[in-house]
C-alpha positions as CSV (number, residue, x, y, z in Angstrom):
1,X,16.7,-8.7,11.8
2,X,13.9,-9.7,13.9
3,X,12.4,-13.1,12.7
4,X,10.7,-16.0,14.0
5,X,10.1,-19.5,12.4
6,X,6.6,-19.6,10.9
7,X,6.6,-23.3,12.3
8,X,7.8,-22.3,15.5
9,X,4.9,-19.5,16.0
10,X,2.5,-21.7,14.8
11,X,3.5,-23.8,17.4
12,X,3.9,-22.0,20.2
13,X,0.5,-20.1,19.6
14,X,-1.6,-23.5,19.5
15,X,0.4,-25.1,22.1
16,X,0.0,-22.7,24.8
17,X,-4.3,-22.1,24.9
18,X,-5.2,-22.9,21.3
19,X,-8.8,-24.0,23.0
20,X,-9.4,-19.9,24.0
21,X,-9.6,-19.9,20.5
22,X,-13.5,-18.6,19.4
23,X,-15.0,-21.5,16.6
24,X,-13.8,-21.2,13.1
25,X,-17.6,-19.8,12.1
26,X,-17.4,-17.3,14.1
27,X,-14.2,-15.4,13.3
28,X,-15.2,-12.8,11.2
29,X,-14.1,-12.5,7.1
30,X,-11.6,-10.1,6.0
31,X,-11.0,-8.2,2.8
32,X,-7.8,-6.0,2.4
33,X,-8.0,-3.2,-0.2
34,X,-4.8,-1.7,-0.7
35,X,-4.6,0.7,-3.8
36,X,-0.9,1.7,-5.6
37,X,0.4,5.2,-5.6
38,X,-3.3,6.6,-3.8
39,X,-2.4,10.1,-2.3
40,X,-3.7,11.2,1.2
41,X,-5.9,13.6,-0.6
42,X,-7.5,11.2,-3.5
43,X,-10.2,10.1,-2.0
44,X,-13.3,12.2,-1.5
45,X,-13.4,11.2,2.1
46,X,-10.5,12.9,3.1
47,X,-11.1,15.8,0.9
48,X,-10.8,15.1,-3.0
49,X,-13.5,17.5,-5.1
50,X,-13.2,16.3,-8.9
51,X,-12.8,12.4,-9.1
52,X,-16.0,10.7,-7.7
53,X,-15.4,7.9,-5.2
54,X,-18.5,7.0,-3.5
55,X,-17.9,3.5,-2.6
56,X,-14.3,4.6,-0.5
57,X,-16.6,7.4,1.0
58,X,-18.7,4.6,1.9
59,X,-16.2,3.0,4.0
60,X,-15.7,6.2,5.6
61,X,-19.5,6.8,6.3
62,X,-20.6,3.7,7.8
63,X,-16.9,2.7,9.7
64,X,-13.5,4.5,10.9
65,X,-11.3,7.0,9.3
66,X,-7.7,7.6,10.2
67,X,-6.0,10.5,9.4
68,X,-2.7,10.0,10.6
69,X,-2.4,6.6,9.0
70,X,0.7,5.3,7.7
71,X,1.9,3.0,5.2
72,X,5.4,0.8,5.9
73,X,7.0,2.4,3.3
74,X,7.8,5.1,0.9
75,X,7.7,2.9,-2.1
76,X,5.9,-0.5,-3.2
77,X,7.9,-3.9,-2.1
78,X,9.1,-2.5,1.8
79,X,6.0,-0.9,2.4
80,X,4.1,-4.7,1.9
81,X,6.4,-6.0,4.0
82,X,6.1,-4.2,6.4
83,X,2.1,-4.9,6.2
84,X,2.9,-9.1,5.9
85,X,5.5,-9.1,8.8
86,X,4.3,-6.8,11.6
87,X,7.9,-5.3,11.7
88,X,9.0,-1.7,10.5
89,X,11.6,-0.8,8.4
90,X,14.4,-0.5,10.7
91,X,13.9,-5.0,11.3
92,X,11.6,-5.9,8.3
93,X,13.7,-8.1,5.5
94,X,12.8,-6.1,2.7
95,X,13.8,-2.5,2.4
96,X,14.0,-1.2,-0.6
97,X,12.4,-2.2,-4.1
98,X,14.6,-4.8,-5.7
99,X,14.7,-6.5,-9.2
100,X,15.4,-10.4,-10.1
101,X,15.5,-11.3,-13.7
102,X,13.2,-13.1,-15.3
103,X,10.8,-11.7,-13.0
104,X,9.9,-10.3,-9.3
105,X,11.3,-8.9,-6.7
106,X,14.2,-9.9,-3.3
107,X,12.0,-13.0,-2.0
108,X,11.3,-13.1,1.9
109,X,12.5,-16.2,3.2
110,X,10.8,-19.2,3.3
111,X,9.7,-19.3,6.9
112,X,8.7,-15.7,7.1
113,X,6.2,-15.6,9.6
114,X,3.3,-13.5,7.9
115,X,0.2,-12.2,8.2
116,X,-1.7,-14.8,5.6
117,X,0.6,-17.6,6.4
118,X,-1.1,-17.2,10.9
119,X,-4.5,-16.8,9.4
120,X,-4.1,-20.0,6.9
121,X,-2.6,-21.8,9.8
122,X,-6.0,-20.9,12.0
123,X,-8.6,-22.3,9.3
124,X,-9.2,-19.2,7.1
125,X,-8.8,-19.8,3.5
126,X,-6.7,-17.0,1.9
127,X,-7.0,-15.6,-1.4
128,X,-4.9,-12.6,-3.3
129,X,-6.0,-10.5,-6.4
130,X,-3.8,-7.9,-7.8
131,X,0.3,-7.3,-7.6
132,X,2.5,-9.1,-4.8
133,X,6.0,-7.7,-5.1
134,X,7.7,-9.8,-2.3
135,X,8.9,-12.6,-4.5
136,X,9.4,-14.0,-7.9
137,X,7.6,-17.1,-9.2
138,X,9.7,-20.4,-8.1
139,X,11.1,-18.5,-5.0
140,X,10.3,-18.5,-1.6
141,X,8.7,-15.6,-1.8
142,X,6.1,-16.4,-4.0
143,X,2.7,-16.2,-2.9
144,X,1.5,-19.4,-2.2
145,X,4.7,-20.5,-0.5
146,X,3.8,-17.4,1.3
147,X,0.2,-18.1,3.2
148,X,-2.0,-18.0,0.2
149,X,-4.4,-20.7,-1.0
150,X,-4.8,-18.7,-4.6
151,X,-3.5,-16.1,-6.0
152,X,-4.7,-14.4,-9.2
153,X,-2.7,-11.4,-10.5
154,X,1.1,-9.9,-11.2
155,X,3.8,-11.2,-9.1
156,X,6.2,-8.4,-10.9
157,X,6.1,-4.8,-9.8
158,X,7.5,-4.1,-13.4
159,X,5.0,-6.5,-15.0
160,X,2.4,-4.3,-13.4
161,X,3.3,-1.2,-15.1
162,X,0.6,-2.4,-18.1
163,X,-2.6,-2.7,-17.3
164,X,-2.9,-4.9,-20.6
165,X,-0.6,-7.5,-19.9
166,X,-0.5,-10.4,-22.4
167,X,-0.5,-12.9,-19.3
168,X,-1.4,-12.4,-15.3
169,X,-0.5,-15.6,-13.1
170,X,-3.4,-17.9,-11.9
171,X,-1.7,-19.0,-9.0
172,X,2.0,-21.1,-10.3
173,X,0.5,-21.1,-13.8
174,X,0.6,-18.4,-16.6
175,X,-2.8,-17.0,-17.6
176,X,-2.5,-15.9,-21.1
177,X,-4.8,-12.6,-22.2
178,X,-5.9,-11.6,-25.6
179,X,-4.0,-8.4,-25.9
180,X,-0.8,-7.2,-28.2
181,X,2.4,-7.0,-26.6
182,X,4.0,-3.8,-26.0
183,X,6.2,-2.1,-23.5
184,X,4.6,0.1,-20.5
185,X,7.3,2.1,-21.4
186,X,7.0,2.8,-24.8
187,X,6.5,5.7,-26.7
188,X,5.0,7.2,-30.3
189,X,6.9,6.2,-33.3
190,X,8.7,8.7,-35.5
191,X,5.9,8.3,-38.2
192,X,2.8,8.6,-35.3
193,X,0.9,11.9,-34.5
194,X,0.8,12.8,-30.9
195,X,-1.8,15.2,-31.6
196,X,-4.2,12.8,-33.2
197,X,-6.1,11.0,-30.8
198,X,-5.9,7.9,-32.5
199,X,-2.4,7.3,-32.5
200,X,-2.8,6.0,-28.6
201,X,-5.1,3.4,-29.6
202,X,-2.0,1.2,-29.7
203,X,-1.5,1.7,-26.2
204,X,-4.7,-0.5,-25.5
205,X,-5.4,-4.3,-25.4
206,X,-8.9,-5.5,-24.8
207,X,-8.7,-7.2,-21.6
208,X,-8.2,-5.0,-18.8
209,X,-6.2,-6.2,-16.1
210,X,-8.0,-4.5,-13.1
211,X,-11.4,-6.0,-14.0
212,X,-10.3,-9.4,-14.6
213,X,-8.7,-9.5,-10.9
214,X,-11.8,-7.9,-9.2
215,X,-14.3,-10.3,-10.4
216,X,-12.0,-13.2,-9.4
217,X,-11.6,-11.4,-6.2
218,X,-15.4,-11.8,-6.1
219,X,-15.6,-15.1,-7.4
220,X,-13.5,-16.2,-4.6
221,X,-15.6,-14.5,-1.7
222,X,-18.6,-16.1,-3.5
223,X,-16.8,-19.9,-3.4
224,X,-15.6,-19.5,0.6
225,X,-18.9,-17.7,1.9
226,X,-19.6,-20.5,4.4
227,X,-16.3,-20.1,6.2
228,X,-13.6,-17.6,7.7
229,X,-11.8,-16.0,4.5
230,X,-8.6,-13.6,4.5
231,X,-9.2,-11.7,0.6
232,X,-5.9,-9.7,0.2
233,X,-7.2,-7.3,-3.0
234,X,-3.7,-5.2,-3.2
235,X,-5.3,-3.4,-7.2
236,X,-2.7,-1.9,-9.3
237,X,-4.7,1.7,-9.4
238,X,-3.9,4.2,-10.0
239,X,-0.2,3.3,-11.0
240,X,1.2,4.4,-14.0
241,X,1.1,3.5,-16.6
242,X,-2.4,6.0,-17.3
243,X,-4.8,3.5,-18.9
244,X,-8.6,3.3,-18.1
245,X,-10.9,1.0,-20.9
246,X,-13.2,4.4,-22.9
247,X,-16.4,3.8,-21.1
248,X,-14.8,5.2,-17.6
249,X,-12.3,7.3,-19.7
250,X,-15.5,9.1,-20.8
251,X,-17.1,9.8,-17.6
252,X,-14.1,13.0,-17.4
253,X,-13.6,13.8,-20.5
254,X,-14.1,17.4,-21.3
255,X,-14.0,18.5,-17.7
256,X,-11.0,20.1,-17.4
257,X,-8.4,21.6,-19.7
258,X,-6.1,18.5,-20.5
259,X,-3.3,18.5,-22.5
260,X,-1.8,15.3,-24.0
261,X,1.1,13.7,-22.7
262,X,3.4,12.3,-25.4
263,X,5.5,10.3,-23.7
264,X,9.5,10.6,-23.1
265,X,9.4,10.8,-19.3
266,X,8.8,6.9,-19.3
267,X,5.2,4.9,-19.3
268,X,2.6,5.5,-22.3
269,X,1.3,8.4,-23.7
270,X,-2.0,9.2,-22.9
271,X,-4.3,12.1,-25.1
272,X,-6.4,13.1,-21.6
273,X,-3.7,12.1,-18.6
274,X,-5.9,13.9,-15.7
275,X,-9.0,12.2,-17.0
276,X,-7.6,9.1,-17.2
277,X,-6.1,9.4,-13.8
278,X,-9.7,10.4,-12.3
279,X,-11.0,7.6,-14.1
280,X,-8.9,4.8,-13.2
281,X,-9.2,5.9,-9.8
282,X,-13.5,5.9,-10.3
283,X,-13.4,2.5,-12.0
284,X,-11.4,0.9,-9.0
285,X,-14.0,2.2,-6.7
286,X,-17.0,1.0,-8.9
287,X,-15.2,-2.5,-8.0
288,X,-15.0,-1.6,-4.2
289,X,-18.9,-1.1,-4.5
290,X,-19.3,-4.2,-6.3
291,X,-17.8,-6.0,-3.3
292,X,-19.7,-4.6,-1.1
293,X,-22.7,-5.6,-2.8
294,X,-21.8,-9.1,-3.2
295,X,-20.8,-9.1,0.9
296,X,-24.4,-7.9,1.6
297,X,-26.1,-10.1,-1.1
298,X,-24.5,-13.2,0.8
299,X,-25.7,-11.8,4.0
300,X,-22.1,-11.5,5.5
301,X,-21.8,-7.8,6.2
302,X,-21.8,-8.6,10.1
303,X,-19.4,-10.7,9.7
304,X,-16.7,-9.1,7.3
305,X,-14.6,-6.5,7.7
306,X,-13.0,-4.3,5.5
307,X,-9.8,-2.0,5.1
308,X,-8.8,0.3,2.6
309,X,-5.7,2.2,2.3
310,X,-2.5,2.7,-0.3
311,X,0.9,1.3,-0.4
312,X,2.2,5.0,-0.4
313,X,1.5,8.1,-1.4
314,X,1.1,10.1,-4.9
315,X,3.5,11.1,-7.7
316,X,4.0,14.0,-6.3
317,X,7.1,16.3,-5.1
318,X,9.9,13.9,-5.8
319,X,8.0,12.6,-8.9
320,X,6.4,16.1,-10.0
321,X,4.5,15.3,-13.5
322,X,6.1,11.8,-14.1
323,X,4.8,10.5,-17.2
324,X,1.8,13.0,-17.5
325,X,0.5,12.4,-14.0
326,X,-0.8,15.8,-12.2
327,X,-0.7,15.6,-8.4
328,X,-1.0,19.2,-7.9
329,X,-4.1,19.3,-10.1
330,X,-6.0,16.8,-7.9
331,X,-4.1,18.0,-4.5
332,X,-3.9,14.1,-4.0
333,X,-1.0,14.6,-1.6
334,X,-3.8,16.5,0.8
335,X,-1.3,19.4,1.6
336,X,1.2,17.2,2.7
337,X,5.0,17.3,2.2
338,X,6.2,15.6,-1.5
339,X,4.9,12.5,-2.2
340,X,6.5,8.7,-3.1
341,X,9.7,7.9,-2.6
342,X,10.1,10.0,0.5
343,X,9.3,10.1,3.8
344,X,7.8,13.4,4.6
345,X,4.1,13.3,5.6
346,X,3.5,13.4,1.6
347,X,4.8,10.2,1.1
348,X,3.9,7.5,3.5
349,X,0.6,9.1,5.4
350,X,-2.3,7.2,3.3
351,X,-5.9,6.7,3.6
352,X,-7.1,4.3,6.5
353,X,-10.4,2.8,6.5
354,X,-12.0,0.4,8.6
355,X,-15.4,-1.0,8.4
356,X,-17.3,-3.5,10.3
357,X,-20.9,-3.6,10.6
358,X,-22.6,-3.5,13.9
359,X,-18.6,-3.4,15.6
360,X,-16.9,-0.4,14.8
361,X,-19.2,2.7,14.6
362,X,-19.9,4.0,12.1
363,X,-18.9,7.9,10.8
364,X,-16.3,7.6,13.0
365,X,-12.6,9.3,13.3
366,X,-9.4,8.7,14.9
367,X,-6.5,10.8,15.1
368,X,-4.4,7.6,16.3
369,X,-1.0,7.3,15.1
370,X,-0.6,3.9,13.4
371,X,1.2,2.6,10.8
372,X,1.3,-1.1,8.4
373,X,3.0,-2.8,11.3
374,X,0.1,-2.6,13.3
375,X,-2.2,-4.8,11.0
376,X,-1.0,-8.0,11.8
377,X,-1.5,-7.8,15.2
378,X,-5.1,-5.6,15.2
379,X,-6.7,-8.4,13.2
380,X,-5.3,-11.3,14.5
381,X,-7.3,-9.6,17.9
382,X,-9.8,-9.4,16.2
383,X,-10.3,-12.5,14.8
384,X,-9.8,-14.0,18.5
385,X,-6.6,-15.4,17.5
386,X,-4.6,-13.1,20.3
387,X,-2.3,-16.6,20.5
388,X,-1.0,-16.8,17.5
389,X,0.6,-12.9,17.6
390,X,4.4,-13.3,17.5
391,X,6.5,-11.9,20.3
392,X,8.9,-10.3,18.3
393,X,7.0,-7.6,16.6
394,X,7.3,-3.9,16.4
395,X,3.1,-3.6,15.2
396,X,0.6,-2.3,18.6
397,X,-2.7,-3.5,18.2
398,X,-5.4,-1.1,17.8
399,X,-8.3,-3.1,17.8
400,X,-9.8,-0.9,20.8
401,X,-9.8,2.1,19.2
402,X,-12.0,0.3,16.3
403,X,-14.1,-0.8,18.5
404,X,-14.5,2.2,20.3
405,X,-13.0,2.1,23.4
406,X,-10.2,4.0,25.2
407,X,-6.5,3.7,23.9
408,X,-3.0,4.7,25.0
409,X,-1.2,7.1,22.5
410,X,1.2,4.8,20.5
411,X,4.4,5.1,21.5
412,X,6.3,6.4,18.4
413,X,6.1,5.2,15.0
414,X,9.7,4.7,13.0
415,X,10.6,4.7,9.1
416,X,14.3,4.1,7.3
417,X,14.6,4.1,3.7
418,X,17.9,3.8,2.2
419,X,16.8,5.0,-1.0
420,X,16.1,8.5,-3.0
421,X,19.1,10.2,-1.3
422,X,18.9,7.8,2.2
423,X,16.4,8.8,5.0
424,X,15.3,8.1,8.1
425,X,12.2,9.7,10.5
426,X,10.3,8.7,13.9
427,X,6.9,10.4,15.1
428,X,6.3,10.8,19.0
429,X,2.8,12.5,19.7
430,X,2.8,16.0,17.2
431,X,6.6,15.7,16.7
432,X,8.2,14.6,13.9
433,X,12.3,14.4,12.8
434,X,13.7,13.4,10.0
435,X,16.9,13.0,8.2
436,X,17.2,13.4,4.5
437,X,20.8,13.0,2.3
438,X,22.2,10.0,4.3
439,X,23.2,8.0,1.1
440,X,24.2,10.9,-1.0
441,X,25.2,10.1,-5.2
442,X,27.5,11.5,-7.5
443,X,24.0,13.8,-8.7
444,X,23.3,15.3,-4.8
445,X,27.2,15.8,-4.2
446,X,27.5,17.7,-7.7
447,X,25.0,19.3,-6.9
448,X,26.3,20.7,-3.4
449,X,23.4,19.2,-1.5
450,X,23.8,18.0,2.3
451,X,21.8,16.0,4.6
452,X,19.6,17.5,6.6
453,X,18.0,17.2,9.9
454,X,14.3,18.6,10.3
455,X,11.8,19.0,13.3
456,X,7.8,19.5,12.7
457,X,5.2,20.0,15.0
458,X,2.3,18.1,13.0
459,X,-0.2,19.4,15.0
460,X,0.5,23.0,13.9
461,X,2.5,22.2,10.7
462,X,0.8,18.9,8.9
463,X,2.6,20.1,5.9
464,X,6.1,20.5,7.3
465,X,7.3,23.7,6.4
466,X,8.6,25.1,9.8
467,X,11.8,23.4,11.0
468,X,12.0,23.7,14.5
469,X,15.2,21.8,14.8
470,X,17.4,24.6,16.5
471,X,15.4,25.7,18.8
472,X,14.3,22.2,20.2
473,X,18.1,20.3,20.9
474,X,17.3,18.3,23.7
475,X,14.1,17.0,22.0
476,X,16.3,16.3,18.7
477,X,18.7,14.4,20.8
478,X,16.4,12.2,22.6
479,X,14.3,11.4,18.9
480,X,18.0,10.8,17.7
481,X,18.6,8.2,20.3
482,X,15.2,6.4,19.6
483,X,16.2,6.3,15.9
484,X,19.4,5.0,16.3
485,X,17.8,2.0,18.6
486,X,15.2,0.9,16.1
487,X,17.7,0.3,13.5
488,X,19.1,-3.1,12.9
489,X,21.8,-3.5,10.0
490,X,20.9,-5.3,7.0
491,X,23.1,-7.1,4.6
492,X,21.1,-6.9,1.7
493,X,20.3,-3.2,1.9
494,X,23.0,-1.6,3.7
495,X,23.1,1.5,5.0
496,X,25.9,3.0,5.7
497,X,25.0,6.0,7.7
498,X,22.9,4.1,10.0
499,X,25.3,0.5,10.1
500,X,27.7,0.2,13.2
């Protein structure tokens, strides 16, 4: 796998022109909103009628939308590292979602050479607020052996399931919370009425998670407003569990018809699962507004710029009503193919949002192909820190179409995901193949299911019904050979369809 000494970059970057470097108060702050589980189709920017999201549409208004964004992965851990390390999936470390007891997930080694860790090393002062995912506490994957100064938030994917948590982590430390333990996973009790509204008071604390780590998110941009500041704000919304504090639950209640889901498929019950889903969704952009409010109280809008995307797409296809959620109601996968866990459009294209005030114009679109890998190296450009991009990357920077300006088509963008049946696609221009079934189970062989091998136009077929496999061979055979050079063997997720 493709990696390079965090030491050794550092290194190399200020040793060869560190002086071209522009002065620390001038590189511009950045914040990084990444929502969970966010379909293509949530936001009311890219086409979402029934939950409100006026502060995301904001984004949209007044910078760049994407719409053929993607994220590094079909699911949560692979798909950050993917945004960290500038590599894709075929060279990143992590690949898969992973569990260590006590708690967290596969570490990245200790000189990983990440996005934070470069912008640390260049003066900014790095914050994250929300769920890491790339290493349990005590490893070397942990967040501030990662590039982070603080950290406020979950460092377990699992832990993050409850959005009233008895404890977050306040950096290395355990931050106890005033709520009552219980499971994200449990259910009524024989003696409790699902039909009574009450009986899912249980399933509520009274400290909610998400509102605790946006105002430290704040705090922090308030404490570091005279210098350069990286604020990674990866929220836990919308992932299930469904949980929203009343006053937000409220705004939707009544809208729609909306039966109660009891619980059984896993994650709590909840007496009005689409509102809550609308309103989780709502209440995490009320804290996106509230950011930008506190960026232009400070007088730093000029000077900051913001993303906004998701980690992967909805619950949808592969994940059809999980746990009372209701893709299909909110169309949150945007038309697209399925949804999490796989790697049709459905599953990995995201919302991709890019504001800076007075650089990138505003009500702006771009059609660009890019993908996670590409933010390491587009804001390290535009930070002026071009020297302390590593070599060894598979991310293209597209800082020029931000800003504007002319840009090559990228090349082709490449996913692998040995998971959910094994999988593997690239995307040149409007064409699209992908492989499905490479890692069959006892369930897919009992059930006579074989891999398949599938060819889209996107530009005519976004939602990748049409396989146009058979009558395009030569163009399968030269995506076929592309695929099988991006793909570098791993030890700790092998996959064996795609290993020498």
């Amino acid at each position: 796998m493709r990696r390079l000494s965090i030491h050794l970059a550092l290194a190399l970057a200020f040793g060869q022109g560190a002086a071209r470097l522009p002065a620390a108060d001038l590189r511009p702050n950045i914040i990084f909103i990444l929502a969970d589980d966010l379909g293509y189709g949530d936001p009311g920017c890219y086409g979402q009628t029934k939950i409100r999201t006026p502060n995301i549409d904001r984004l949209a208004a007044e910078g760049l939308r994407f719409t053929a964004h993607y994220s590094g992965n079909a699911v949560c851990a692979p798909s950050r590292c993917v945004l960290f390390t500038g590599l894709h999936p075929g060279h990143a470390w992590i690949r898969n979602n992973r569990e260590h007891k006590p708690e967290g997930q596969e570490p990245i080694p200790a000189d990983t050479v990440t996005l934070p860790r470069l912008l640390q090393g260049a003066g900014y002062v790095t914050g994250g607020f929300g769920k890491w995912g790339l290493g349990g506490p005590g490893t070397s994957g942990a967040p501030l052996q990662q590039g982070f100064n603080r950290w406020f938030g979950y460092n377990s994917q699992s832990a993050a399931h409850n959005f009233y948590p008895v404890s977050l982590w306040d950096d290395d430390r355990i931050f106890p919370l005033a709520n009552p333990a219980f499971s994200a996973h449990d259910t009524f009790k024989p003696e409790e009425d699902p039909g009574d509204p009450r009986s899912y008071k249980r399933f509520q604390g009274t400290q909610y998670s998400a509102d605790l780590i946006a105002g430290e998110a704040r705090k922090f941009i308030r404490q570091h407003r005279d210098r350069p500041f990286f604020c990674y704000f990866p929220t836990t919304v919308p992932h299930l569990a469904l949980q929203v504090p009343d006053d937000s639950l409220q705004e939707y209640l009544g809208i729609w018809e909306d039966p109660p889901y009891p619980g059984g498929k896993g994650y709590l019950p909840h007496f009005a699962p689409r509102a809550a889903y609308a309103a989780m969704i709502s209440r995490m952009d009320r804290e996106i507004g509230r950011m930008l409010d506190l960026v232009a109280e400070l007088g730093l809008e000029e000077r900051t710029i913001f993303v906004f995307s998701s980690d992967n797409g909805p619950l949808h296809g592969e994940h059809e009503g999980l746990a009372g959620t209701d893709a299909r109601f909110f169309h949150s996968s945007g038309g697209l193919r399925n949804g999490k866990g796989t790697l049709y459009e459905g599953g990995f294209r995201v919302p991709g949002l890019v504001r800076w005030k007075g650089r990138i114009p505003a009500g702006t679109t771009s059609h660009r192909t890019t993908g996670f890998e590409d933010w390491l190296h587009t804001l390290l450009e535009l930070a002026g820190l071009e020297n302390l991009i590593p070599k060894e990357i598979d991310g293209i920077s597209f800082a020029p179409t931000l800003l504007g300006q002319p840009q090559p088509e990228r090349p082709f963008l490449y996913r692998e995901f040995p998971a959910y049946g094994g999988q593997q696609c690239i995307r040149e221009g409007q064409w699209k193949l992908i492989r499905t079934g490479l890692m069959p189970n006892r369930k897919t062989l009992a059930a006579g299911r074989q891999p398949t091998l599938e060819l889209f136009d996107l530009s005519a077929d976004p939602g990748e019904q049409h396989n146009l496999a058979e009558q395009n061979p030569d163009l399968v055979a030269h995506l076929l050979t592309l695929m099988q050079a991006e793909h570098q063997p791993s030890q700790r997720f092998p996959f064996p369809a795609l290993d020498p």
